[in-house]
N, C-alpha and C positions, 0 to 999 in steps of 0.2 A: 476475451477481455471482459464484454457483459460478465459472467460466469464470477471471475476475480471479483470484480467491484461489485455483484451484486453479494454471494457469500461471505464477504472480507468486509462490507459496508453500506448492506442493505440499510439499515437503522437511520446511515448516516446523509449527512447534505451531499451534496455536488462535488464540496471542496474536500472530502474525505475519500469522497469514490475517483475524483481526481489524480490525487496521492496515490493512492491505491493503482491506479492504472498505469503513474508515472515511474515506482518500483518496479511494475511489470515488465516496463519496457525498458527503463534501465538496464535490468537483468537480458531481457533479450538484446540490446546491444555492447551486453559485457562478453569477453571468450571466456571467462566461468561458468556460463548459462546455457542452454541451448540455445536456439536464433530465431525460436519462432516462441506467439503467444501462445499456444497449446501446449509445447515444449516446455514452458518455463511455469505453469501455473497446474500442470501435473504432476508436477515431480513430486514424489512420496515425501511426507511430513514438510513441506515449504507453505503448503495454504490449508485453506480449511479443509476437514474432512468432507467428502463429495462434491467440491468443485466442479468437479467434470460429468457427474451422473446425478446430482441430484436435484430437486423440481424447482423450479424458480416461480414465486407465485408471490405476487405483492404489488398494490396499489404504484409502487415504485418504481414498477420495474421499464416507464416509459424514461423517465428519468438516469435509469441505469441505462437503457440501451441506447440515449442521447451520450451522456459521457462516454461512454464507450467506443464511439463513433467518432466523439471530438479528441479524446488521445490519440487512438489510432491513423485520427487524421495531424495528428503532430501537436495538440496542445499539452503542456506540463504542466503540472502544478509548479510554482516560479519558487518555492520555498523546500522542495525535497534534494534540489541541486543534483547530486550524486548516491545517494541512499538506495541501498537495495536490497534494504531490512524494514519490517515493522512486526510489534507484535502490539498486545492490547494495551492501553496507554496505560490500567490499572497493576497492570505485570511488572517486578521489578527483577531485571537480570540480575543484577551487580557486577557485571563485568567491566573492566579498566579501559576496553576498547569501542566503547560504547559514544560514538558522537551525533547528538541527535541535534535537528534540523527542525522537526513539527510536529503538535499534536492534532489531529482533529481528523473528526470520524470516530470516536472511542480507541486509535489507533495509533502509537509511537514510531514517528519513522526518523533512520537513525543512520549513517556511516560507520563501519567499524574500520578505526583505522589505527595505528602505532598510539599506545596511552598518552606517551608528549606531544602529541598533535591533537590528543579529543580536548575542547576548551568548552562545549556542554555536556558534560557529563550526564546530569538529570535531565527530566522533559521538560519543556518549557509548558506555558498555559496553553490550555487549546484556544484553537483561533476560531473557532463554532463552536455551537451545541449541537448535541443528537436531535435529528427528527425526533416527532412521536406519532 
């Protein structure tokens, strides 16, 4: 879980690396996904290139392995609801089945569901800023 939030949202606050943890497990307790976090944050082209192998190194990373700790101990972020997609919040899909829920962390997390049911189409504002 560190691994995900820290590649997917080293840059960002708490409430990004949150998100980020809360897709994660979303996906692990969807039957689309695998069922474990390793399972779900390896799969080829889902997360950043070397999530799983490569260095973790950053003033941050006390902060990521606290969030980390507190998803896996059951906190969500209260605003991803169902979501278990995000890409960079600067990325524009354009796809019709796009329903998005929150920006923050630099990161768009979204529901993809039937077009007559997305009622946010676009990203809303982010609710933080990036660290620096």
């Amino acid at each position: 879980m560190a691994r995900a939030m820290y590649f997917e949202s080293v840059q960002s606050s708490r409430d990004g690396m949150i998100a980020v943890g809360s897709v994660v497990m979303n996906r692990v307790e969807s039957d689309a996904y695998p069922d474990t976090v390793c399972g779900v944050v390896s799969q080829p082209g889902q997360f950043a290139p070397g999530i799983m192998t490569g260095r973790m190194s950053s003033r941050s990373l006390h902060m990521v392995r606290e969030a980390a700790i507190s998803v896996l101990s059951g906190e969500r972020h209260p605003d991803i609801a169902e979501a278990e997609f995000f890409h960079a919040a600067n990325y524009h899909a354009g796809y019709n089945n796009m329903h998005y829920v929150l920006v923050a962390g630099g990161n768009a997390f979204y529901e993809k569901r039937p077009p007559e049911l997305v009622t946010q189409p676009s990203t809303p504002r982010p609710t933080e800023t990036q660290l620096r």
